[in-house]
C-alpha positions in Angstrom: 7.0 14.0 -60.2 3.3 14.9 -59.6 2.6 12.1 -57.1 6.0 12.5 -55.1 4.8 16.2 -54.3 1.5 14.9 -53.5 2.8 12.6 -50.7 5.4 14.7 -49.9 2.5 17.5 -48.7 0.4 14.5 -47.4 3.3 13.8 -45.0 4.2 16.7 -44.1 0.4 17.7 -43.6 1.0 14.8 -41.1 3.3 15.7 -39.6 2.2 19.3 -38.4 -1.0 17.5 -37.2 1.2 15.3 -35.1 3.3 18.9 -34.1 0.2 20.0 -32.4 -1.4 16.7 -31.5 2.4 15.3 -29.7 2.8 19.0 -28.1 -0.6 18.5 -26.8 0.0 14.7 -25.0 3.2 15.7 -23.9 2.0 18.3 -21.3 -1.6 17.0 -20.6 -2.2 15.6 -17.1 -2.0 11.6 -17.2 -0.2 11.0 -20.8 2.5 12.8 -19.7 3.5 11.1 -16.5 6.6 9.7 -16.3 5.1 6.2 -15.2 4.0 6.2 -18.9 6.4 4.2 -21.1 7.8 6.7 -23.9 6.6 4.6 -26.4 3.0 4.5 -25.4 2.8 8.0 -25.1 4.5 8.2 -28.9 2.0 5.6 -30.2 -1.2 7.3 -29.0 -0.5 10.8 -30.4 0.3 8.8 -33.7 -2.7 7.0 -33.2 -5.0 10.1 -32.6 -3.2 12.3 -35.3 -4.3 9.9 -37.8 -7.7 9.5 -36.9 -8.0 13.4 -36.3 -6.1 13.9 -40.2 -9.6 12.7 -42.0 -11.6 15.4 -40.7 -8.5 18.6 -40.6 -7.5 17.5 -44.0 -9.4 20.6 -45.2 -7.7 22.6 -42.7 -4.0 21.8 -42.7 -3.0 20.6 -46.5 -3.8 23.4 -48.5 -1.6 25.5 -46.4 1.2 23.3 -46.3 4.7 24.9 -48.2 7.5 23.0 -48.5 9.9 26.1 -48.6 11.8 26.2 -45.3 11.6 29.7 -44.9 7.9 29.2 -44.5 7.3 25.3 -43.0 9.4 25.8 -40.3 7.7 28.6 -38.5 4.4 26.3 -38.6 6.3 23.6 -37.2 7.6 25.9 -34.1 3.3 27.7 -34.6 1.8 24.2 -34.3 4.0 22.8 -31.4 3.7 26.0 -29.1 -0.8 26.1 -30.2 -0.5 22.2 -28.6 1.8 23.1 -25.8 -0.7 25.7 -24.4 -3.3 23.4 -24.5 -1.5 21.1 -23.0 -0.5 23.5 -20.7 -4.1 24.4 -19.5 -5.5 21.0 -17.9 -1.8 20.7 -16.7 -2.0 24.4 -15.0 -5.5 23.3 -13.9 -4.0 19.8 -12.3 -1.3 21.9 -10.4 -3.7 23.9 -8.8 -5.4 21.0 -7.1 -2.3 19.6 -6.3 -0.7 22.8 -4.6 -4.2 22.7 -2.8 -3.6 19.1 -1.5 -0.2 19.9 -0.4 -1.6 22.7 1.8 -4.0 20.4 3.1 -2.3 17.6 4.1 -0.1 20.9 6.1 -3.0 22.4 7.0 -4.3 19.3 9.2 -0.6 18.1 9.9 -0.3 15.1 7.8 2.0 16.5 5.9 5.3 16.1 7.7 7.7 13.6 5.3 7.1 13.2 1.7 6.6 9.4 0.0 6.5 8.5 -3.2 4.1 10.3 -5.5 1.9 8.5 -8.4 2.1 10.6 -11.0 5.0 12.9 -10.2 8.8 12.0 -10.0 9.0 14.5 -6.7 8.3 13.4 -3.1 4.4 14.4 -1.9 2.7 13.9 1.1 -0.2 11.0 1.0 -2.6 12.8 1.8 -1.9 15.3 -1.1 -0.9 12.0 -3.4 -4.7 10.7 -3.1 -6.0 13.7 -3.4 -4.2 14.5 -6.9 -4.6 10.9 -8.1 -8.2 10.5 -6.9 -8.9 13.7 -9.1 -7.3 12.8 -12.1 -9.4 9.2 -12.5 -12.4 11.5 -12.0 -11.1 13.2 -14.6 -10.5 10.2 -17.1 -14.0 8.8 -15.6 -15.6 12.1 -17.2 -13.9 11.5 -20.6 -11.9 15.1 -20.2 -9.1 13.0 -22.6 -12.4 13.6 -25.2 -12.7 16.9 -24.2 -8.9 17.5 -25.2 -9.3 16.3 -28.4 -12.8 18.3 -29.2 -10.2 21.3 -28.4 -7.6 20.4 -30.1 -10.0 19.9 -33.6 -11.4 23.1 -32.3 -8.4 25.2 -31.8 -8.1 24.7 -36.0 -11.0 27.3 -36.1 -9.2 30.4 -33.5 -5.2 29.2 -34.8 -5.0 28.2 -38.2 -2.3 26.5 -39.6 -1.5 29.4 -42.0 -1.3 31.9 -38.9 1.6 32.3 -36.6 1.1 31.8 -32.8 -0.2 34.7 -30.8 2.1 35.4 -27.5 -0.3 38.3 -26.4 -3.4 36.5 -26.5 -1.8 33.1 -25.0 -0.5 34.6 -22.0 -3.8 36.3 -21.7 -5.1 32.8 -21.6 -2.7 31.1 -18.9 -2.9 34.1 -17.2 -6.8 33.8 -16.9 -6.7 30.0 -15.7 -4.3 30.4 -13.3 -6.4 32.8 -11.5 -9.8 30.8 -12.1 -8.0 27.4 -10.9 -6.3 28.8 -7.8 -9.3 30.5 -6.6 -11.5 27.4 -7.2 -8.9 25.4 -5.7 -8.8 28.0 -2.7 -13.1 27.6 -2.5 -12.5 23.8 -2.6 -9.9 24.0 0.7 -11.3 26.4 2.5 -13.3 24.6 5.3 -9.6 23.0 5.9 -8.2 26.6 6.2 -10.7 27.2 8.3 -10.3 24.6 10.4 -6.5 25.0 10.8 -7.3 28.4 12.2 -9.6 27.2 14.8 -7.8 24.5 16.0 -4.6 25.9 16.5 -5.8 29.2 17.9 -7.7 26.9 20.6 -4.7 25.0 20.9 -2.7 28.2 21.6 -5.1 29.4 24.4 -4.7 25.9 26.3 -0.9 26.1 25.8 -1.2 29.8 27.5 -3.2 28.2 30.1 -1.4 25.4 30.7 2.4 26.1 29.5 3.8 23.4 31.6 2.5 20.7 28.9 3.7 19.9 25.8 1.1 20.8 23.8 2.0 20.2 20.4 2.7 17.0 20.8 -0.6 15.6 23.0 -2.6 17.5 20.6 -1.0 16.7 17.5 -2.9 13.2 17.2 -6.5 15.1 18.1 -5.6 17.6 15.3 -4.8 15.2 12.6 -7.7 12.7 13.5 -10.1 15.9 13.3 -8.7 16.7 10.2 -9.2 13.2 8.4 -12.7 13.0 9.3 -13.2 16.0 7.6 -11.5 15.1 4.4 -13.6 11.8 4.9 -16.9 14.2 4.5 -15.4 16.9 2.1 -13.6 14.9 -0.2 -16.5 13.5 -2.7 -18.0 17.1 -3.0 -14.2 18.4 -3.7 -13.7 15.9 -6.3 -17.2 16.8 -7.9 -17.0 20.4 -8.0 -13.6 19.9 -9.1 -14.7 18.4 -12.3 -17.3 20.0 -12.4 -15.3 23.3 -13.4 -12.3 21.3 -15.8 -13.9 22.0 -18.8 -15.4 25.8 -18.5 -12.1 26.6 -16.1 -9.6 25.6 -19.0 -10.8 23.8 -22.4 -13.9 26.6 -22.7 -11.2 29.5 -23.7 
């Protein structure tokens, strides 16, 4: 009787690491792209749960109850602790990715939506490479590492034996949506500027000269311009980028 409640609380001591492990993968940038067979995705929060069980054995089975009343808060605790984690790069990826939209608009290259790489919805090339480009840079810096030091971390500020704190979570997604959209905003503003300049000139040569058709002789000038400036902007947008993942999202 001893040993079946032993392994009873060793799986179930499993299983709430997998709760917040799983919650984790499934809203992570990469892992949780729908190019991703299901079973992969499945098989490496298994895989990582049981590596990461060894050293948050301390920290998850003493508090584990099998009463219902009790284990199935920590269940719903555990999965909504991974979730906003999760939640964070995946806020941080959308920023970027609303920024590439708007500058593929910006320098008119963003007219009809192909396929996207990562995403199941339609998105211009321009903002396609842009989002893709990023994410290997991100995989490149090991930031899949740096999700798992949070995740062992996040044992220390949300303990299994306390409930998950709605206040101070939306606190946090509030605070990295603002810090990603306005390092996003930084990273395309020389193509908001841009946009600005040209079209204004191009409105004061369509007032000159209203007889042409403007938009469509300039069009080609516009979106060459613009390319050869992504062509020079794009390696330091990808670096700084990076550069502000980990203090922009995994730091809180």
């Amino acid at each position: 009787m001893g040993l079946t409640a032993v392994t009873q609380s060793f799986v179930l001591a499993a299983f709430l690491a997998f709760c917040r492990v799983g919650a984790c993968f499934m809203l992570m940038p990469g892992l949780s792209s729908i190019r991703l067979p299901l079973q992969i995705r499945l098989f490496t929060a298994v895989a990582v749960t049981v590596g990461l069980l060894a050293f948050l054995w301390d920290k998850i089975y003493p508090f584990v109850d099998t009463r219902p009343s009790i284990f199935v808060p920590m269940i719903v605790s555990e999965l909504l602790v991974g979730g906003l984690i999760g939640a964070m790069t995946r806020l941080y990826m959308e920023a970027l990715r609303f920024m590439g939209a708007g500058i593929a608009m910006l320098i008119g290259y963003g007219g009809a939506g192909g396929p996207a790489i990562e995403e199941p919805e339609p998105q211009a090339a321009l903002a396609a490479l842009i989002s893709f480009s990023a994410l290997l840079l991100l995989f490149a810096l090991n930031f899949h590492h740096e999700v798992i030091r949070a995740l062992i971390s996040s044992y220390n500020v949300a303990p299994v034996n306390v409930f998950f704190s709605a206040q101070a979570s939306l606190v946090d997604v509030t605070d990295t949506i603002s810090e990603a959209f306005l390092l996003v905003l930084r990273l395309g503003s020389p193509f908001v500027a841009y946009a600005i300049l040209v079209n204004l000139a191009i409105g004061f040569v369509n007032k000159l000269t209203p007889q042409i058709p403007i938009y469509f002789i300039s069009l080609p000038f516009v979106i060459a311009g613009g390319l050869i400036l992504f062509y020079f902007a794009i390696p330091t947008l990808l670096s700084l980028f990076g550069d502000g993942f980990v203090e922009t999202t995994l730091a809180r």
